[in-house]
C-alpha positions as CSV (number, residue, x, y, z in Angstrom):
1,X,-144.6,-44.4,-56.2
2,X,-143.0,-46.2,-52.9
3,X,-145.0,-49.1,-53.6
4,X,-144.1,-49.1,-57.2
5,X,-140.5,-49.5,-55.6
6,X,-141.3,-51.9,-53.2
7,X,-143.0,-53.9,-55.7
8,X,-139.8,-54.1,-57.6
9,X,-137.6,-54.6,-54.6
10,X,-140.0,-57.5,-53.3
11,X,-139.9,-59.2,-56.7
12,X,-136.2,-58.5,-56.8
13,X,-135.8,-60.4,-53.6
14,X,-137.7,-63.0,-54.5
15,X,-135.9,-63.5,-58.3
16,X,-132.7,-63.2,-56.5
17,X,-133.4,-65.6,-53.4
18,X,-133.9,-69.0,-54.3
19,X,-134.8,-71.2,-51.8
20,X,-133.7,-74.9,-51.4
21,X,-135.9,-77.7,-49.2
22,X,-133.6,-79.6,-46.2
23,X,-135.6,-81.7,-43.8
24,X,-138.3,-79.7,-43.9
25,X,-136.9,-76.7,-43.5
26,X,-136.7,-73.5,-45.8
27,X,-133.2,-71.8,-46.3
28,X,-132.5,-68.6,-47.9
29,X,-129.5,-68.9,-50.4
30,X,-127.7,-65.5,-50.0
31,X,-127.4,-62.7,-52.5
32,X,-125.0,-61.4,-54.6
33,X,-123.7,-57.9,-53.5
34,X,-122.9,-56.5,-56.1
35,X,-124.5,-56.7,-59.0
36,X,-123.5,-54.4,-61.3
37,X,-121.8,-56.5,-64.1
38,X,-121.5,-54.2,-67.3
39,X,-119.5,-50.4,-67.0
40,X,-122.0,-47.5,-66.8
41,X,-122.2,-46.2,-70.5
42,X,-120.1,-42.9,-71.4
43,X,-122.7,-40.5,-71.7
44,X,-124.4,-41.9,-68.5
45,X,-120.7,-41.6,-66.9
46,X,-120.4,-38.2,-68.2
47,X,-123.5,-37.0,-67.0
48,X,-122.9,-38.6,-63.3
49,X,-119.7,-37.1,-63.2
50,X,-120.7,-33.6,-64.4
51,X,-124.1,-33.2,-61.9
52,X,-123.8,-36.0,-59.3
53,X,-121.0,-37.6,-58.1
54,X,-119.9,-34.2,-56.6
55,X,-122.1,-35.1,-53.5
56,X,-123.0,-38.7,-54.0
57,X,-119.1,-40.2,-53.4
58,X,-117.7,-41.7,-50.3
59,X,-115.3,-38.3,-49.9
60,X,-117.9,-36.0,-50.4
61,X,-118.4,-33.4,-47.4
62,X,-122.2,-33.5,-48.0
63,X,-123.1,-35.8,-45.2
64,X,-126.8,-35.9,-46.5
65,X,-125.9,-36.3,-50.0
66,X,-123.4,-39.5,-49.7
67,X,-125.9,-41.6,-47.4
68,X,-128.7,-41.1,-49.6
69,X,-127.0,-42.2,-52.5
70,X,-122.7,-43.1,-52.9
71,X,-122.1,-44.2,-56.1
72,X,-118.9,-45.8,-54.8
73,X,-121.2,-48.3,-53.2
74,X,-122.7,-49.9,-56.0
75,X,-119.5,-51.6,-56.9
76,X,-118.8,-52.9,-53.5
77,X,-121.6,-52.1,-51.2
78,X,-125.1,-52.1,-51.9
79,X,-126.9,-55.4,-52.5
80,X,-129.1,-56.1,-55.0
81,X,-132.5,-55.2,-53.7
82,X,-130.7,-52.1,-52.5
83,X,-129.5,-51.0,-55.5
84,X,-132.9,-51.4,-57.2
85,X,-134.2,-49.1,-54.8
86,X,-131.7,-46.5,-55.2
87,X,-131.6,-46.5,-59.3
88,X,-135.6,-46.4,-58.8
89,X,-134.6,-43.5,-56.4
90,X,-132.3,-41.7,-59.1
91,X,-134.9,-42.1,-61.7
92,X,-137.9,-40.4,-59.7
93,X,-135.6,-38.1,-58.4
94,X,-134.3,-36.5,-61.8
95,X,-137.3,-37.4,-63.3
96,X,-138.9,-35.0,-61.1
97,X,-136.1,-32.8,-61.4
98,X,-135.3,-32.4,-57.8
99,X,-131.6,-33.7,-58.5
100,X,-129.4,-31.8,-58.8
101,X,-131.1,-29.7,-56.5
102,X,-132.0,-26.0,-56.9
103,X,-129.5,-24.4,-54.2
104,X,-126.8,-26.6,-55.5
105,X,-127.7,-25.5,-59.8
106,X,-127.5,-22.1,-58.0
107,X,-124.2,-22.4,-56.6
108,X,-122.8,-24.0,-59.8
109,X,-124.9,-23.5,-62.5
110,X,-123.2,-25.2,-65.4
111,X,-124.1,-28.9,-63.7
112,X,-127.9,-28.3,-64.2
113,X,-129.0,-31.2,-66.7
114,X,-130.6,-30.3,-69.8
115,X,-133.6,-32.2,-70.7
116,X,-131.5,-34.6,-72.4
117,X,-129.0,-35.8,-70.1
118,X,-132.5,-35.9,-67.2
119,X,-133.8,-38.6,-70.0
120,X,-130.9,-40.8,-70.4
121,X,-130.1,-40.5,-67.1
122,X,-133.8,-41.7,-65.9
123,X,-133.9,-43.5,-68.8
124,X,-130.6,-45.6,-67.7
125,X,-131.9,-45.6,-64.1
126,X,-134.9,-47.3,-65.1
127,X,-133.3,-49.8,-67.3
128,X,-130.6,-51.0,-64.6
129,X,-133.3,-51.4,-61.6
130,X,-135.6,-53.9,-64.8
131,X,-132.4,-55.7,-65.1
132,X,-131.8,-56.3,-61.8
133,X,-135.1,-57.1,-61.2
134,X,-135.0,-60.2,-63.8
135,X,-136.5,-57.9,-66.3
């Protein structure tokens, strides 16, 4: 699966990078960083804010939780490649159904996903890293 990933990121970079010819010389044109231009869709919102941004927001006291993944950061600090990687991340992650994790479902059992907020979420997931991919 990580070279699935990189495979996106790497065509990612490529799509996003073009490259311009000045005496003989190859220069990268930069990025955008931030990418996200359309709002996340209700019931993806809803479901985000019911299972996930509880740990995965820059005021979150899980330490582990915010540097893998801080929502916050996709409007303002993740660049494109690495926000492919981290909605390719989301979407094997639930898919698999290690987010939310067990301890935490057991701690607070009404923010376990049922199966159909796991498939729209990966199902979203999916879709934003193919768009920002050039999809």
């Amino acid at each position: 699966m990580k070279s699935i990933v990189f495979s996106v990121v790497f065509l990612g970079v490529i799509a996003l990078f073009g490259f311009t010819k000045i005496d003989s010389s190859v220069q990268v044109k930069s990025a955008p960083t931030v990418a996200i231009t359309s709002e996340i869709p209700e019931n993806i919102q809803t479901i985000i804010d019911k299972s996930c941004v509880m740990c995965h927001n820059t005021e979150s006291q899980n330490v582990k939780g915010k540097t893998k993944l801080n929502f916050d950061k996709f409007k303002d600090g993740y660049s494109v490649p690495k926000q492919i990687s981290k909605y390719m991340d989301i979407a094997d992650e639930v898919k698999e159904t290690k987010m939310p994790p067990s301890k935490f479902i057991e701690k607070h059992p009404e923010k376990k996903l049922s199966e159909e907020e796991r498939n729209a979420l990966v199902a979203w997931a999916e879709n934003m890293a193919k768009q920002l991919g050039g999809e």
